[in-house]
C-alpha positions as CSV (number, residue, x, y, z in Angstrom):
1,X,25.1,-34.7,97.9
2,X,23.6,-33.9,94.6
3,X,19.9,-33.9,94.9
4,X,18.0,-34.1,91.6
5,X,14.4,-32.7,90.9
6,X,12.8,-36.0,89.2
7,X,9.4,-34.6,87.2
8,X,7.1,-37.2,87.5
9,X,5.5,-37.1,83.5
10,X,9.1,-37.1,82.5
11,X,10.4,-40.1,84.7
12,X,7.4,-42.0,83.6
13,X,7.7,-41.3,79.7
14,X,11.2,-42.1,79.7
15,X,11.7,-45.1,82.1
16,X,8.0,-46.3,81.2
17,X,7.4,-47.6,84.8
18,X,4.5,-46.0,87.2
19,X,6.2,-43.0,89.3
20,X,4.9,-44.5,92.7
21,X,6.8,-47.9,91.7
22,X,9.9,-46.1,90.7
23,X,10.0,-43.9,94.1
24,X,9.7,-47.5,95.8
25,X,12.7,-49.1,94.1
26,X,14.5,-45.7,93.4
27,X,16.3,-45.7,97.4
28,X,17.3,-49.7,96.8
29,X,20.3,-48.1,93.8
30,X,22.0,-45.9,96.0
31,X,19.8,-42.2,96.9
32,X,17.5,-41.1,99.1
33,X,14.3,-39.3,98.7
34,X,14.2,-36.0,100.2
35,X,10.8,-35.1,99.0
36,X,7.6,-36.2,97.5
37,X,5.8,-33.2,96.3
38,X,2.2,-33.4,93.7
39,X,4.6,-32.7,90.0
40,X,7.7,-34.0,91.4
41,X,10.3,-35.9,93.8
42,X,13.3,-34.1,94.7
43,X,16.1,-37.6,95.5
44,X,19.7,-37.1,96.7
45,X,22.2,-39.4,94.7
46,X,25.7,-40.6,95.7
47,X,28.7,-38.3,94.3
48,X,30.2,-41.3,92.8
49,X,27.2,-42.0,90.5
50,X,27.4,-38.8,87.9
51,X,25.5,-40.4,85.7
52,X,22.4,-40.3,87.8
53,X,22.4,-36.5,88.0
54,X,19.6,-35.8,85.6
55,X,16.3,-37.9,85.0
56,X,17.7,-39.1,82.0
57,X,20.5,-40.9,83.8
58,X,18.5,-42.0,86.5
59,X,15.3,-43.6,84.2
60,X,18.1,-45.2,82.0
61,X,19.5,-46.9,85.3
62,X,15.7,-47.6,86.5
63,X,14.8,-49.5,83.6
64,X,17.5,-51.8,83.8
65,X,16.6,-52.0,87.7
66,X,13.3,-52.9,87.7
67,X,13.5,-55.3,84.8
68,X,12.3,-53.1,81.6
69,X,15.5,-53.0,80.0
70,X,18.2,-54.7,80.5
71,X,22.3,-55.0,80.0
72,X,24.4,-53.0,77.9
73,X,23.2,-49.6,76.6
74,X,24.7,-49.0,72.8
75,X,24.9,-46.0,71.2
76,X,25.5,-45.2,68.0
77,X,27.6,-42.5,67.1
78,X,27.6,-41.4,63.8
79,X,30.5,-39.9,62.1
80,X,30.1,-36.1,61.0
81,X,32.4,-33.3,59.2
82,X,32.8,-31.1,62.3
83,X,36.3,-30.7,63.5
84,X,38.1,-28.4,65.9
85,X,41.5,-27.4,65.8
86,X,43.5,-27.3,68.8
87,X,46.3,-24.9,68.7
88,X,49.6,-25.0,70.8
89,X,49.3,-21.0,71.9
90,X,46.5,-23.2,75.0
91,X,48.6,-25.8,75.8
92,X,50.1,-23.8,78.8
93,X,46.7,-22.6,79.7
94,X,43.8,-25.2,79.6
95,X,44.6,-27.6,77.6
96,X,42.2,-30.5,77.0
97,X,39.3,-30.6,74.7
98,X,36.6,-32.5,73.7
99,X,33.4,-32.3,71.7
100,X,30.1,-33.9,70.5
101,X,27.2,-32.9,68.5
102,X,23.5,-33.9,69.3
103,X,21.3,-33.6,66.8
104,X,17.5,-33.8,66.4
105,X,16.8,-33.0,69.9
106,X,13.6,-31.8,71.5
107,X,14.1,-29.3,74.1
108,X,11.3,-27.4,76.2
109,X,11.8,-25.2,79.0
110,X,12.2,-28.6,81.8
111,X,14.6,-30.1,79.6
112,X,16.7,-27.3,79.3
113,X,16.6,-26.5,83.2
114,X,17.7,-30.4,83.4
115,X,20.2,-30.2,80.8
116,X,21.7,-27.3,82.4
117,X,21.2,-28.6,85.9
118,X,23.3,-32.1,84.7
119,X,25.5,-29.2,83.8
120,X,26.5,-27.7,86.9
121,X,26.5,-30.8,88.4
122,X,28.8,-32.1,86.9
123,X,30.9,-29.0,87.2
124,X,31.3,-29.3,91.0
125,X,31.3,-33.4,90.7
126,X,33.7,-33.8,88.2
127,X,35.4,-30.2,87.5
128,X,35.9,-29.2,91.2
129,X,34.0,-26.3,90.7
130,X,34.8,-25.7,87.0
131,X,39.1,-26.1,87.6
132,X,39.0,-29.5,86.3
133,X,36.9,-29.7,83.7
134,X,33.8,-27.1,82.1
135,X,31.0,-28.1,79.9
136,X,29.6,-25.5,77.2
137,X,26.4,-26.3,75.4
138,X,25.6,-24.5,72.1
139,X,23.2,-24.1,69.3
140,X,24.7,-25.4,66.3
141,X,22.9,-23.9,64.4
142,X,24.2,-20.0,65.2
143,X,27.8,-21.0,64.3
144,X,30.1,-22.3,61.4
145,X,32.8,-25.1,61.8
146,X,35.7,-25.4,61.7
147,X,36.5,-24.6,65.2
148,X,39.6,-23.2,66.8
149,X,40.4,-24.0,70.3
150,X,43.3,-21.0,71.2
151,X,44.4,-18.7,73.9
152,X,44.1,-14.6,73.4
153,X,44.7,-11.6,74.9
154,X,42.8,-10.2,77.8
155,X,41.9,-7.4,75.5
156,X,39.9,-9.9,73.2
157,X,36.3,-9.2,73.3
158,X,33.0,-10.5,72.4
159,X,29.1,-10.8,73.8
160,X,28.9,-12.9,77.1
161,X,25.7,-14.8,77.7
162,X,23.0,-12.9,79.7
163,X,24.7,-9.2,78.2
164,X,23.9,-7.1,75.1
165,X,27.6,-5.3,74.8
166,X,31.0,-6.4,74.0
167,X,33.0,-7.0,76.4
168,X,36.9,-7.7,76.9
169,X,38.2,-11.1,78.7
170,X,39.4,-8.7,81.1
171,X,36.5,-7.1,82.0
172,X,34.4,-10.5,82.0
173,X,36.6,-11.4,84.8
174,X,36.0,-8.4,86.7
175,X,32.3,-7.2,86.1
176,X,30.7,-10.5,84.6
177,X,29.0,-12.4,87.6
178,X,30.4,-15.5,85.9
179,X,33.5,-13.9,85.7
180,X,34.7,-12.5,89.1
181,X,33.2,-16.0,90.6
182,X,35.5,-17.9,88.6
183,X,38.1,-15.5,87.5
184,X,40.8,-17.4,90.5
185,X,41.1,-20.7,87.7
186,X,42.7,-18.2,85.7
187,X,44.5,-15.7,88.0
188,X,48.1,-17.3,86.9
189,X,47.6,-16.6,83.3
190,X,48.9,-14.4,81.2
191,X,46.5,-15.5,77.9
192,X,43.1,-17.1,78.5
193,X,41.3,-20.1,76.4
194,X,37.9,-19.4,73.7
195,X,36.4,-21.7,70.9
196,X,36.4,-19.7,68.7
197,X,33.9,-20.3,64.9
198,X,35.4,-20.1,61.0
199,X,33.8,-16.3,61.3
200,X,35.6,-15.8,64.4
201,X,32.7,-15.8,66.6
202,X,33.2,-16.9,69.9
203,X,30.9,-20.3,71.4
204,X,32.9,-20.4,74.9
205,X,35.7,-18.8,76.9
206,X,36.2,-21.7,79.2
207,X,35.5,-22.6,82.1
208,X,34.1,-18.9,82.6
209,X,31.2,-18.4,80.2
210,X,29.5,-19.0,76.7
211,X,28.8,-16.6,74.0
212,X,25.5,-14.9,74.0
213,X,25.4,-16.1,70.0
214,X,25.1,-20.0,70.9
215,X,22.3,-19.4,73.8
216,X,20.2,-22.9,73.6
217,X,16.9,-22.4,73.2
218,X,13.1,-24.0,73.0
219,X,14.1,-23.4,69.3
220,X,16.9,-25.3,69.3
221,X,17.4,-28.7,67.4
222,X,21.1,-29.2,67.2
223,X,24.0,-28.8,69.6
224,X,27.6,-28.8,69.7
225,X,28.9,-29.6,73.3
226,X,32.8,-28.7,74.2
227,X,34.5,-30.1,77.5
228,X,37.6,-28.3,78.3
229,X,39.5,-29.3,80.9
230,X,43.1,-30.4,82.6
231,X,43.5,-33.9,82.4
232,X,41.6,-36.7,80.7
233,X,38.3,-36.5,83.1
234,X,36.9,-34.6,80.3
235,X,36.0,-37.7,78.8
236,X,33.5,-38.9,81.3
237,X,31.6,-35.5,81.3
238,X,31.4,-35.5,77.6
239,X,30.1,-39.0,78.1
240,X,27.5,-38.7,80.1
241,X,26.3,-35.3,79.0
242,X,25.8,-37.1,75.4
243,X,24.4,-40.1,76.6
244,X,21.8,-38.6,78.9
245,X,20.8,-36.5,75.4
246,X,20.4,-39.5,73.5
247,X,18.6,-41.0,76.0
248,X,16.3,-37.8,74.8
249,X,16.3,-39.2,71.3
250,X,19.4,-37.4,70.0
251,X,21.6,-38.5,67.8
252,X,25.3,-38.6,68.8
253,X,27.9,-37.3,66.0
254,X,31.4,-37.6,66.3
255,X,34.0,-34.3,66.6
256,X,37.6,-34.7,64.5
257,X,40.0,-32.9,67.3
258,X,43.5,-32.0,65.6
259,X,46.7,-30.5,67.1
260,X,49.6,-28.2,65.2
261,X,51.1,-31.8,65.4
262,X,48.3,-32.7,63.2
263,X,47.4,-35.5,65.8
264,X,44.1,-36.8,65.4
265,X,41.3,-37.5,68.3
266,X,37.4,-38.7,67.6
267,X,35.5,-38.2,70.6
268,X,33.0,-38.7,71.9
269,X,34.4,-42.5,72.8
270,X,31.4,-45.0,74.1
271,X,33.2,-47.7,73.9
272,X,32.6,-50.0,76.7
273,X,35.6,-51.0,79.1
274,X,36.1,-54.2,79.6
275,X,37.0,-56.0,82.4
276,X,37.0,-59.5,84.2
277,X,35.6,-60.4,87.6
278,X,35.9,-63.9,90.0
279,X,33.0,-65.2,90.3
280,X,34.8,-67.3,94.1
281,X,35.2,-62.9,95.0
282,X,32.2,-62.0,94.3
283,X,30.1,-65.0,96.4
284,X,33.2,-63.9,99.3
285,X,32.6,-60.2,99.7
286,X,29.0,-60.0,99.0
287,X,28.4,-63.0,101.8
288,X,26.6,-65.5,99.5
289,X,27.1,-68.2,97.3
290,X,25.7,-66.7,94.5
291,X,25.9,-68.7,91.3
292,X,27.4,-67.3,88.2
293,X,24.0,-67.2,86.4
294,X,22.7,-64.8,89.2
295,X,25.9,-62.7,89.3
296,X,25.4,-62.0,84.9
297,X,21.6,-61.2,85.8
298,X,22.4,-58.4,88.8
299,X,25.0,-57.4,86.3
300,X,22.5,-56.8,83.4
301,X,20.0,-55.1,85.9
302,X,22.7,-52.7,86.6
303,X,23.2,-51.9,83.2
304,X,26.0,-53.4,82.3
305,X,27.2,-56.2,80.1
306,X,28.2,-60.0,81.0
307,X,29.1,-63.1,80.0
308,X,29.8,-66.4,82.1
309,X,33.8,-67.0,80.3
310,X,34.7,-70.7,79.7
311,X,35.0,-72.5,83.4
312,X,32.3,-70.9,84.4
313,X,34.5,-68.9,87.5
314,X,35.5,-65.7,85.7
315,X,32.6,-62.9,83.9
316,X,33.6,-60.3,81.4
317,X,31.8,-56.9,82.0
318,X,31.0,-54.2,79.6
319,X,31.5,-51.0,81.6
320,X,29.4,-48.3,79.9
321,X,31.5,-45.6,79.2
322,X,29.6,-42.7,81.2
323,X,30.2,-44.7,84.5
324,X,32.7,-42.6,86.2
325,X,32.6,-45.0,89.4
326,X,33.9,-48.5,88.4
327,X,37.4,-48.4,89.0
328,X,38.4,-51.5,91.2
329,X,36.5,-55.0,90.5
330,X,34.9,-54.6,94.3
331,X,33.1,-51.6,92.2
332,X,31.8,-54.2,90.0
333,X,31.0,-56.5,92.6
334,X,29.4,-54.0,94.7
335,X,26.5,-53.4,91.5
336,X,25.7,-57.3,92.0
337,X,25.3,-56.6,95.6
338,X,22.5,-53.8,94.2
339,X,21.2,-55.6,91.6
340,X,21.1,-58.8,93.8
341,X,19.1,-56.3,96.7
342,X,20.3,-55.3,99.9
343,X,16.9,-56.4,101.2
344,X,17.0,-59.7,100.3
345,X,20.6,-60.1,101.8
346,X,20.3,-61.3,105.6
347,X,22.0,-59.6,108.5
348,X,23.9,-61.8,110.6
349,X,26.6,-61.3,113.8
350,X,30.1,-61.4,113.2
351,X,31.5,-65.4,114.5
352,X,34.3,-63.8,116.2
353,X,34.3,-61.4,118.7
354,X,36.8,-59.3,120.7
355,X,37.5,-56.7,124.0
356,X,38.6,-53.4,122.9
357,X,40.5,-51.1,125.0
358,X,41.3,-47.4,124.6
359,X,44.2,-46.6,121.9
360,X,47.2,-44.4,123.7
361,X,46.5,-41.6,121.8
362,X,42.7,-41.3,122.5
363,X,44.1,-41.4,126.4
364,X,45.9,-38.6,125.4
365,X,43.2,-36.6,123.7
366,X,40.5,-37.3,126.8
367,X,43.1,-35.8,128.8
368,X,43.8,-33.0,126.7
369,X,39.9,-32.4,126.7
370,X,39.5,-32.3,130.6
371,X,42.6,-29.5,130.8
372,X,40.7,-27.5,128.1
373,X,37.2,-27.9,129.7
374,X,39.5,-26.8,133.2
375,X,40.5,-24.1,131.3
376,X,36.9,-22.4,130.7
377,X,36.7,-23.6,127.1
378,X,33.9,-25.5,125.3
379,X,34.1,-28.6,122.8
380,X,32.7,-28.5,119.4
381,X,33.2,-31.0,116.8
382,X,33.0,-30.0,113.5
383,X,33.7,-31.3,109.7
384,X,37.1,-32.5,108.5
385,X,35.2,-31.6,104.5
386,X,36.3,-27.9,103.9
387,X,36.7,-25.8,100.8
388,X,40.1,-23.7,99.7
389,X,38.5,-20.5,100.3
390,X,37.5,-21.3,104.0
391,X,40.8,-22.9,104.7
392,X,43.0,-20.5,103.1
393,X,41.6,-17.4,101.4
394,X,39.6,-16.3,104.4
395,X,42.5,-16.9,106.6
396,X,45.1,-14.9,104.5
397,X,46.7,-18.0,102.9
398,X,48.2,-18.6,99.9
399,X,46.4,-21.8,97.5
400,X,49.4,-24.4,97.1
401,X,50.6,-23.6,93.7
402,X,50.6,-26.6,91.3
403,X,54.0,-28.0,91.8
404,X,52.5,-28.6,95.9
405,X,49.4,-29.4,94.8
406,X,49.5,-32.5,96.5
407,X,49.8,-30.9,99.9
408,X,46.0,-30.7,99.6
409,X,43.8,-34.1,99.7
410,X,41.1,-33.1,97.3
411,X,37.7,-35.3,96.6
412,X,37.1,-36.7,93.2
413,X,33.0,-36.5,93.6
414,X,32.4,-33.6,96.1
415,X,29.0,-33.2,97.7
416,X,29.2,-29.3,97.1
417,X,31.1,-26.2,96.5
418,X,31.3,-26.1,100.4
419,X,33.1,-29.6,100.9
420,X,35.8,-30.4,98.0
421,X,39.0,-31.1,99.9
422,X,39.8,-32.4,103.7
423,X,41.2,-29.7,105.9
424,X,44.7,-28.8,106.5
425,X,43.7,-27.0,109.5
426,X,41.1,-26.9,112.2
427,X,41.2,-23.4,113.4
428,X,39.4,-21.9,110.4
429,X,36.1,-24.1,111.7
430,X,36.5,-22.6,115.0
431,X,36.3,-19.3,113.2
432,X,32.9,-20.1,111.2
433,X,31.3,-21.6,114.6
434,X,32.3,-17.9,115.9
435,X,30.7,-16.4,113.1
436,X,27.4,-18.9,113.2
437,X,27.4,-18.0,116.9
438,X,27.7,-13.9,116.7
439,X,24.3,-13.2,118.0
440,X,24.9,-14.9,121.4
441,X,26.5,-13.6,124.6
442,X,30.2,-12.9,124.6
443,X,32.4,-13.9,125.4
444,X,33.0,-17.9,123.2
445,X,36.0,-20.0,124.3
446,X,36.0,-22.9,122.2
447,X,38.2,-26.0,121.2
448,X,38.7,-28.9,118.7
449,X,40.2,-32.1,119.5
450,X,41.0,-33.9,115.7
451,X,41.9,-34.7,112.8
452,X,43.9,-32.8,109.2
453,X,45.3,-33.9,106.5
454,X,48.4,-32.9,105.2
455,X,50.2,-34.7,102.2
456,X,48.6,-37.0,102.2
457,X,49.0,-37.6,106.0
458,X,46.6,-37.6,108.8
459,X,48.0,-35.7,112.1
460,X,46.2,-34.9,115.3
461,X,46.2,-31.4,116.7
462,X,44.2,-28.8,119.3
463,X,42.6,-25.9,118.1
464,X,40.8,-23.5,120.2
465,X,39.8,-19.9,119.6
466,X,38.6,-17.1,121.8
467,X,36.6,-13.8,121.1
468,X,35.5,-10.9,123.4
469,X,36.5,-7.1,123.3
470,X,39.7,-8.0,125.3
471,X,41.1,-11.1,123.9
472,X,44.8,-10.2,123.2
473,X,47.9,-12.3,122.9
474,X,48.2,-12.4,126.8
475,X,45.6,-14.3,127.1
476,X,45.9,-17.4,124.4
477,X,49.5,-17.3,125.3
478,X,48.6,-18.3,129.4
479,X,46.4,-20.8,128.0
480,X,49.1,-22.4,125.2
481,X,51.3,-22.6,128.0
482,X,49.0,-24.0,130.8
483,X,48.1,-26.8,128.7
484,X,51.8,-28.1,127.8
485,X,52.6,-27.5,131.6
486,X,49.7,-29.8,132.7
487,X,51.1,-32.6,129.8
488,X,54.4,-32.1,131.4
489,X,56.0,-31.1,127.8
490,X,59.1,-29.0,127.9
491,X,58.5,-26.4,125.3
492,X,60.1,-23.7,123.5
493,X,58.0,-20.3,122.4
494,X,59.7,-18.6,119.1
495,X,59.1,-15.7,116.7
496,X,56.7,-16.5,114.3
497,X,55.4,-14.8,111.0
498,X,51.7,-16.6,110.6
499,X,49.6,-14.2,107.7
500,X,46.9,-15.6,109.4
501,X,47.8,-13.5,112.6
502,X,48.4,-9.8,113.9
503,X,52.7,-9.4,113.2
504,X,54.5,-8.9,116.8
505,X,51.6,-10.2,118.1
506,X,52.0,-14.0,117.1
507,X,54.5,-17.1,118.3
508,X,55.4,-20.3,117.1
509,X,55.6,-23.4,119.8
510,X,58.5,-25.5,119.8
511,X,59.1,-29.5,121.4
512,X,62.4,-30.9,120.6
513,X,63.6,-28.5,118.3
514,X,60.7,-28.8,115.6
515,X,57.6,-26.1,115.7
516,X,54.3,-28.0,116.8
517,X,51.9,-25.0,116.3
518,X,51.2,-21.3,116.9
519,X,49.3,-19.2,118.8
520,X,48.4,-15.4,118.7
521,X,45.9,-12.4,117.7
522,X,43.6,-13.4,114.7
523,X,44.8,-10.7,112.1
524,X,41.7,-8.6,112.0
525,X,41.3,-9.1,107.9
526,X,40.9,-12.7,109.1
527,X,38.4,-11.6,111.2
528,X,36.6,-9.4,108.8
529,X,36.7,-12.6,106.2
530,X,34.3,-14.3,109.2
531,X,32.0,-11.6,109.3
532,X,33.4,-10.8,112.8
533,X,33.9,-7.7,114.5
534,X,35.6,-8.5,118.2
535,X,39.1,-9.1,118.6
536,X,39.8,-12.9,118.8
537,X,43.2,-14.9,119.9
538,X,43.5,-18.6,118.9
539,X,45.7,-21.1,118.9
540,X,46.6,-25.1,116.9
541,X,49.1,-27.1,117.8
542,X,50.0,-30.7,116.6
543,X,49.8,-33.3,119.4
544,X,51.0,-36.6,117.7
545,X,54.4,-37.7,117.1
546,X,56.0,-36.1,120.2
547,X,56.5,-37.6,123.7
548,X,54.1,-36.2,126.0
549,X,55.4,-36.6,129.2
C-alpha cells in the first residue's frame, strides 16, 4: 500500500494539532504507521483512500477527525481566461483531458517532493501505472495559453525534462528513461498525444514526460496541471491534486476545454455529490442503534456534509469531490463506523453457530496435494496479485488487446506496480520462486494448489515446475500422467503450440474432449526473462469442472 512520508513541522502547521496526538489517532482512519523516526513518520494508507496520499490530504482528513474542523470542505474556484483546445487528430489515441491552474502557491524543496510524490501515486492508484490516466504539473509562468491538446508524428521533437537537446517522440521512447519504461501505453499507435502552447512549445507528451520548459521550481508561483487519460477517472485525479494544493493556500482557477465540435467543458468540478443514506441501515450494519444526530456528527468528522431530512430516517451527504472511494451507501456508512471509532464499538460472539465440514472440492485438492508431495514435489503458496509483465511478457505472451480486455480482472486502487491485476495463471509464480531460490541446491520440484481468474471467473488448477540440468519433457510428462492416473481421470495428450514452451517439446492435456492444461519444456527466453539459467519443465492444469473419478 501507498506509504506516505508525513514531516512532522508540515503535519503540525497544516492540521494544527500536536504530531504525537495526530500519530495516536492517525491508525483509528484507516493506515498504519510503519515508522516513527526524529523529522518524520512514514504511514501506509489504504489504496481506496487517494486523497490521503500526501500530507495535505491526510491533515485535511485529520482535522475533521479529531474535531478541529469539521464537515464539508468548499472550494472556491475562480473562473480564469485559460482554455485548451482539444482536437479530433487524439481522439483515437488518448483521448481525455482535463486541467486546472493553481495560483499563488508556495513551493520549497518538501513541497515539491510531496507534490510530485502525490503525483506518482496517484499514477499507479488511479492510472494503472500511467495507462489510465497521467498527471503533468507546469509552471505557468514559462508558457502562453491557448493550449492545443493534438496527436503528431513520431518525428516531432522538443526538450524532455531532465535533457539539454531536442529530441524526437521517437527517440524519447527509445533512449529517454521515461520513455522506454512507458513506451508499451503507446506501442499500438501510429501518432502520439502533446499539449502543445500558442508558441508551439510543448508542456507534456502524455503519459510519457513533460517539457524541460515548464520544470516547477522553488521559483514557481503559478501552475497549470493537465490530466490526460482514457475514460472519465481523470476527474478524480485532477480533483484531488487541486484540492491537496489549495489546502497549500492556492487558489483554484477554472480551464475552458473545447472540441472541433466546439463542445464546451469547465473543469476542475468540486462539486459535491450528493446522496441519501437510511439512518434504520446504518444502526443495522454498523451493530448499534445509533441516533441520527450521532450518524450527521461521525459524518462531519469524516469530512463530509449532512443533514437529518424531514422524518428524521433518511440523511443527505455531500460527497467531496476528491473522494474516489464512496461508491455504494455501505461506503458512506462505513465513515460513520470511523468517525463513530472502532474502539468504542464492542466485540461480541455471533448468536448462531454452526459445524462445518470440508467442501468437495477442497477433498479433492488435499488429495491432489498428497499425490504431488508422493511425487517428490514441494508446496508453496504464493499471491493471486500479479502484474502483466510477470504474467505475460516474461512468459512470451501476448497483453489481451482492448477488445479482450476484459479477460483480465484489473484492480481499481493497486498497492504497487507489482500487484495491479489477479492472475490468469499460476505457473509464472512458480517461475519467480525459482528465480528467488537460484542460490540453493538443485535440483527444486515445486507445486501450487489455487486459484486464477479468467473473465471474470475464478477456476482451480495445479501448477508445478521443475529445474535441474536434466529436466526435459520426459520427465514433467511421467508426472502429468502419474497424477491423472492416481485421480482415475481418463485423459487424452494432444499437440500443443504454448509460446510459453520449447515447440515439439510441449503438449496439451485433454478430459472429455476439452484441453484442461499443458505441460512441457519452459522455452528457454522464458527462462532467461526469470533470470534463470537451468533447463526447467512445468506444467498447469485446470482441476474444476470435470469429474474426477
Amino acid at each position: 500500500m501507498p506509504i506516505i512520508t508525513l514531516n512532522y513541522n508540515d503535519l503540525e502547521r497544516l492540521c494544527g494539532a500536536d504530531k504525537e496526538e495526530i500519530l495516536q489517532r492517525v491508525p483509528m482512519i484507516g493506515a498504519d504507521i510503519e515508522r516513527i523516526e526524529p523529522d518524520y513518520a512514514d504511514v501506509e494508507f489504504f489504496p481506496s483512500r487517494p486523497d490521503m496520499f500526501s500530507v495535505e490530504g491526510v491533515s485535511r482528513a485529520m482535522r475533521g477527525f479529531l474535531g478541529l474542523e469539521t464537515g464539508f470542505r468548499k472550494y472556491q474556484v475562480k473562473k480564469s481566461d485559460i482554455k485548451i483546445k482539444v482536437e479530433s487528430s487524439v481522439k483515437n489515441v488518448r483521448p481525455y483531458v482535463v486541467c486546472a491552474v493553481i495560483r499563488d502557491v508556495c513551493l520549497d524543496s518538501g513541497t515539491i517532493e510531496s507534490l510530485m510524490g502525490l503525483q506518482e501515486d496517484l499514477h499507479w492508484g488511479i492510472g494503472r501505472n500511467r495507462k489510465k490516466i497521467s498527471i503533468g504539473v507546469h509552471d505557468l509562468s514559462r508558457v502562453k495559453p491557448p493550449f492545443r491538446y493534438l496527436s503528431e508524428d513520431p518525428g516531432f521533437s522538443f526538450v524532455p525534462l531532465d535533457y539539454t537537446g531536442n529530441m524526437t517522440l521517437a527517440e524519447i521512447l527509445k533512449e529517454h528513461p521515461k520513455g522506454m519504461k512507458f513506451a508499451y501505453i503507446l506501442e499500438s499507435k501510429d501518432k502520439y498525444p502533446l499539449i502543445l502552447d500558442s508558441n508551439d512549445d510543448v508542456l507534456s507528451f502524455p503519459p510519457i514526460i513533460n517539457g524541460e520548459l515548464t520544470r516547477v521550481t522553488e521559483d514557481t508561483k503559478n501552475l497549470f496541471i493537465d490530466v490526460t487519460g482514457l475514460d472519465e477517472s481523470v476527474n478524480i485525479a485532477l480533483n484531488i491534486i487541486s484540492t491537496s494544493l489549495a489546502e497549500r493556500g492556492g487558489s483554484i482557477e477554472s480551464v475552458l476545454i473545447l472540441d472541433d465540435a466546439n463542445e464546451k467543458k469547465v473543469t476542475p468540478d468540486l462539486n459535491p455529490l450528493i446522496r441519501q443514506i437510511s439512518v434504520k441501515e446504518a444502526q443495522k450494519l454498523i451493530g448499534l442503534k445509533i441516533s441520527p444526530e450521532k450518524c450527521i456528527e461521525c459524518l462531519m468528522k469524516m469530512r463530509f456534509g449532512a443533514k437529518l431530512l424531514k422524518g428524521k430516517s433518511k440523511i443527505e451527504i455531500e460527497v467531496p469531490a476528491y473522494r474516489a472511494d464512496i461508491l455504494h451507501s455501505w461506503d458512506i456508512i462505513e465513515d460513520i463506523a470511523i468517525g463513530f471509532g472502532y474502539d468504542r464499538i464492542e466485540p461480541v460472539f455471533p448468536k448462531t453457530v454452526g459445524i462445518g465440514m470440508a467442501h468437495p472440492l477442497e477433498d479433492q485438492k488435499a488429495l491432489i496435494r498428497e499425490i504431488m508431495v508422493g511425487l517428490g514435489y514441494f508446496e508453496v503458496m504464493t499471491f493471486t496479485l500479479t502484474n502483466e509483465e510477470k504474467n505475460f511478457r516474461k512468459m512470451r505472451l501476448s497483453l489481451p488487446t482492448e477488445d479482450n480486455d476484459s479477460a483480465i480482472t484489473r484492480l481499481k486502487h493497486p498497492i504497487s506496480k507489482d500487484y495491479t491485476i489477479l492472475r490468469t495463471s499460476i505457473l509464472p509464480n512458480l517461475l519467480e520462486i525459482l528465480s528467488l531460490n537460484k542460490h540453493r541446491e538443485m535440483p527444486h520440484r515445486i507445486f501450487e494448489v489455487s486459484e486464477v481468474m479468467i473473465n471474470s471467473k475464478s477456476k482451480e488448477r495445479i501448477a508445478g515446475a521443475s529445474i535441474h540440468s536434466n529436466s526435459e519433457f520426459s520427465e514433467v510428462k511421467s508426472i502429468v500422467e502419474s497424477l491423472l492416473k492416481e485421480l482415475e481421470q481418463p485423459y487424452e495428450i494432444t499437440e500443443s503450440k504454448s509460446p510459453t514452451f520449447l515447440e515439439g517439446r510441449v503438449a496439451d492435456v485433454m478430459v472429455n474432449g476439452n484441453v484442461i492444461g499443458v505441460f512441457g519444456e519452459i522455452h528457454p527466453e522464458t527462462i532467461t526473462n526469470f533470470e534463470l539459467a537451468h533447463p526447467i519443465c512445468g506444467f498447469e492444469l485446470n482441476i474444476r469442472g470435470y469429474k474426477w473419478s
